[in-house]
C-alpha positions in Angstrom: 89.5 -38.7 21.7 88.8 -41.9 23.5 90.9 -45.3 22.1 89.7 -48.6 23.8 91.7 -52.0 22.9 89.9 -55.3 24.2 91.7 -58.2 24.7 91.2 -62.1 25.6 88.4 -63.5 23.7 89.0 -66.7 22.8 87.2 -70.2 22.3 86.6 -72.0 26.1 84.4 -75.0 26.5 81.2 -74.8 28.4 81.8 -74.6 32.3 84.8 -72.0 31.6 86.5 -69.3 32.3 88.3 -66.0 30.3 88.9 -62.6 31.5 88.6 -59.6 29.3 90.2 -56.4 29.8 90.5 -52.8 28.1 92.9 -50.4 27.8 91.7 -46.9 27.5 94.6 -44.7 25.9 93.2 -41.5 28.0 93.3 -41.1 31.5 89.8 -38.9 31.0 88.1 -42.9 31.3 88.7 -42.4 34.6 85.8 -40.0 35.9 83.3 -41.6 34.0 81.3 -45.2 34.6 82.6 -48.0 31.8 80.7 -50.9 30.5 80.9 -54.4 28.5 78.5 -54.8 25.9 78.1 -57.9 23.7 76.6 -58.5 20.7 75.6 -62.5 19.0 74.9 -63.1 15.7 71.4 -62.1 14.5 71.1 -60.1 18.0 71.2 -56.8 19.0 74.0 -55.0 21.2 73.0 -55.7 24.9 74.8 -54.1 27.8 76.4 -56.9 30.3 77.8 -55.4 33.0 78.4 -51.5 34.1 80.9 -49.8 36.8 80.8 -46.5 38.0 84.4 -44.5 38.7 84.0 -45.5 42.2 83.5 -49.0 41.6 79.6 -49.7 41.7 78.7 -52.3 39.7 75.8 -53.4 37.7 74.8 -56.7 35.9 72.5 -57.8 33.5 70.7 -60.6 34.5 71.8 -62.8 32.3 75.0 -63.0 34.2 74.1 -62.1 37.5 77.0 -64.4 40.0 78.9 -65.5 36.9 80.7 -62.3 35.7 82.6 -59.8 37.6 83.5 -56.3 36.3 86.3 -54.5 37.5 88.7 -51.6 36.7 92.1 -49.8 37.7 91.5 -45.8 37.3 95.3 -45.9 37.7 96.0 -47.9 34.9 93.0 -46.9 32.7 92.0 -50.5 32.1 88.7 -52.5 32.9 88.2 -56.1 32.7 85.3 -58.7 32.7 85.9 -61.8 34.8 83.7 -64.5 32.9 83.3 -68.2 34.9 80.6 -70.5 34.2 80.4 -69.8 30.8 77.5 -71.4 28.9 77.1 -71.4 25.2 74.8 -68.8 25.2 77.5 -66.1 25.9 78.8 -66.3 22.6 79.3 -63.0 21.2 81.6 -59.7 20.5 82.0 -58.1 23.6 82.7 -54.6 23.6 84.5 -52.1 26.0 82.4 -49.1 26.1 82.8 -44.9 28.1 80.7 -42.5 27.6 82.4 -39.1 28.7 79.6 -36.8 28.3 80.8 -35.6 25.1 80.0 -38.8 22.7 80.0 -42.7 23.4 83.7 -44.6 22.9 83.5 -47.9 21.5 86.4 -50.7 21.2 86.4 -52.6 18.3 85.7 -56.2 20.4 86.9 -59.1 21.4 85.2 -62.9 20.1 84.4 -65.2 22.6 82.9 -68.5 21.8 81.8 -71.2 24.5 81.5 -74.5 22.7 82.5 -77.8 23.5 
């Protein structure tokens, strides 16, 4: 059993910045890629941005030169550098692992750009 804790969501104007992060409360995260969902209102869960356990990344469009993704395997944790946030990346974003054995989920974070 996988338990992922987001933190720092918050409310930043447009132009902004936050960082996220997750703590993972196994070392198991470790060995397996992680990933930041998001999910607005009236819209589906998209994925962001993905890293593999030796530090590939992968972005979604979307945020493609604005977010960076990141993670500690020593520390368990991941985090989501947001800058040049635009009012469109409003949402619940979501730490996410899937160990082979069933998809983790955190319970989210709020961010909301708005000036």
């Amino acid at each position: 059993q996988v338990q992922l804790v987001e933190s720092g969501g918050g409310l930043v104007q447009p132009g902004g910045s936050l960082r996220l992060s997750c703590a993972a409360s196994s070392s198991i995260v470790r060995f397996f890629p992680m990933d930041w969902y998001r999910q607005a209102p009236g819209k589906q869960r998209e994925l962001v941005a993905s890293i593999t356990r030796g530090g590939d990344t992968n972005y979604a469009d979307s945020v493609k030169g604005r977010f960076t993704i990141s993670r500690d395997n020593a520390k368990n944790t991941l985090s989501l550098q947001m800058d040049s946030l635009k009012a469109e990346d409003t949402a619940v974003y979501y730490c996410s692992v899937e160990t082979g054995a069933r998809r983790y989920w955190g319970q989210g974070t709020q961010v909301a750009v708005s000036s």
